[in-house]
C-alpha positions as CSV (number, residue, x, y, z in Angstrom):
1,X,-10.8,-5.5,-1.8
2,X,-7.4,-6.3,-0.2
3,X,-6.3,-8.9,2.1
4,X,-4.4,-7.8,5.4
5,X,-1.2,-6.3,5.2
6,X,2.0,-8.5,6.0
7,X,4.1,-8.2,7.9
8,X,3.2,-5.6,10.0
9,X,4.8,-4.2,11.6
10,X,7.2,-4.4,8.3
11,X,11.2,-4.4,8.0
12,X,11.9,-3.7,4.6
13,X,8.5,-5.2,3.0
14,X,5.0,-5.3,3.0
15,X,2.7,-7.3,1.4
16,X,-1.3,-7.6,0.7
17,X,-3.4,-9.3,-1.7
18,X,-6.3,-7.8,-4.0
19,X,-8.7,-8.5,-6.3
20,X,-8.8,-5.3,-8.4
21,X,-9.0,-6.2,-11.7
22,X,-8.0,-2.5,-13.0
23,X,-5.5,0.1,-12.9
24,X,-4.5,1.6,-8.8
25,X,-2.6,3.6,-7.3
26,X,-1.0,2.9,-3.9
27,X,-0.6,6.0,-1.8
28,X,2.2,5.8,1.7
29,X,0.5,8.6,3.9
30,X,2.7,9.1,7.8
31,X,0.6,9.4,10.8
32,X,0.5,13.1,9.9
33,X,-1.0,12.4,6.9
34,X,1.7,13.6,4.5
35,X,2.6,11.8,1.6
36,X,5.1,9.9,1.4
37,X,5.9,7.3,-1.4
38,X,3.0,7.0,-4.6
39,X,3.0,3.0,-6.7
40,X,1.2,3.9,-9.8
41,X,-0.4,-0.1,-10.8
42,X,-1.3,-0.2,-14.2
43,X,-2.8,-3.1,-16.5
44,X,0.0,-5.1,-17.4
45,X,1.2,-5.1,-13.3
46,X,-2.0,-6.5,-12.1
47,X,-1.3,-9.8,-9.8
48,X,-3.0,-11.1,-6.5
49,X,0.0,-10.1,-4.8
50,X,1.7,-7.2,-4.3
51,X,4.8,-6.4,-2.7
52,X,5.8,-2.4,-1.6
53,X,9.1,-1.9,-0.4
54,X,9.4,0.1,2.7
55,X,12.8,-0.2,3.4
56,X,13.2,4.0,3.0
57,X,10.9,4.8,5.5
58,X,11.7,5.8,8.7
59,X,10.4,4.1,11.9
60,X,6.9,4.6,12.8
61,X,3.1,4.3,12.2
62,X,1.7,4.6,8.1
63,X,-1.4,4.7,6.4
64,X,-1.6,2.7,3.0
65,X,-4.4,3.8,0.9
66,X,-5.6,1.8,-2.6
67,X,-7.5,3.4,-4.9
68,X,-8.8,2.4,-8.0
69,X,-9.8,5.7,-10.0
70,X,-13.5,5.1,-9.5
71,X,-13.9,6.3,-6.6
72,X,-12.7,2.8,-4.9
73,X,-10.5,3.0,-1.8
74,X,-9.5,1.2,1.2
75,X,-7.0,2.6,3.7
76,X,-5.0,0.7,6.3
77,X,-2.3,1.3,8.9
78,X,1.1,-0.6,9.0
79,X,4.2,0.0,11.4
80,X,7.5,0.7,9.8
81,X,10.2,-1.2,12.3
């Protein structure tokens, strides 16, 4: 599970909080559904918060997706400013 995403719409940040307790990977998708930026999360990374810079990606409406090997996701959208 992760916590809304902040701030959003996002500058050169965003941020959410989770309680996955294993390995993710963070997937950037654009409102086209292309990817865009992959965050491989392993073991030793794992926090309550995490931090993704966005600062590369140009203006507009993303989808973040997290998903935890298992078959685990959650998706939401963020505006880049």
């Amino acid at each position: 599970m992760i916590s809304d995403l902040y701030p959003n719409p996002a500058d050169n940040e965003i941020r959410f909080t989770t309680s996955i307790d294993q390995a993710y990977l963070i997937t950037i998708y654009n409102s086209i559904g292309k990817i865009i930026k992959t965050i491989e999360v392993n073991e030793d990374d794992l926090g309550s918060e995490v931090l993704v810079n966005t600062e590369s990606l140009a203006r507009g409406s993303y989808f973040i997706k997290i998903d935890n090997h298992d078959g685990y996701f959650v998706s939401k959208k963020f505006q880049k400013r």
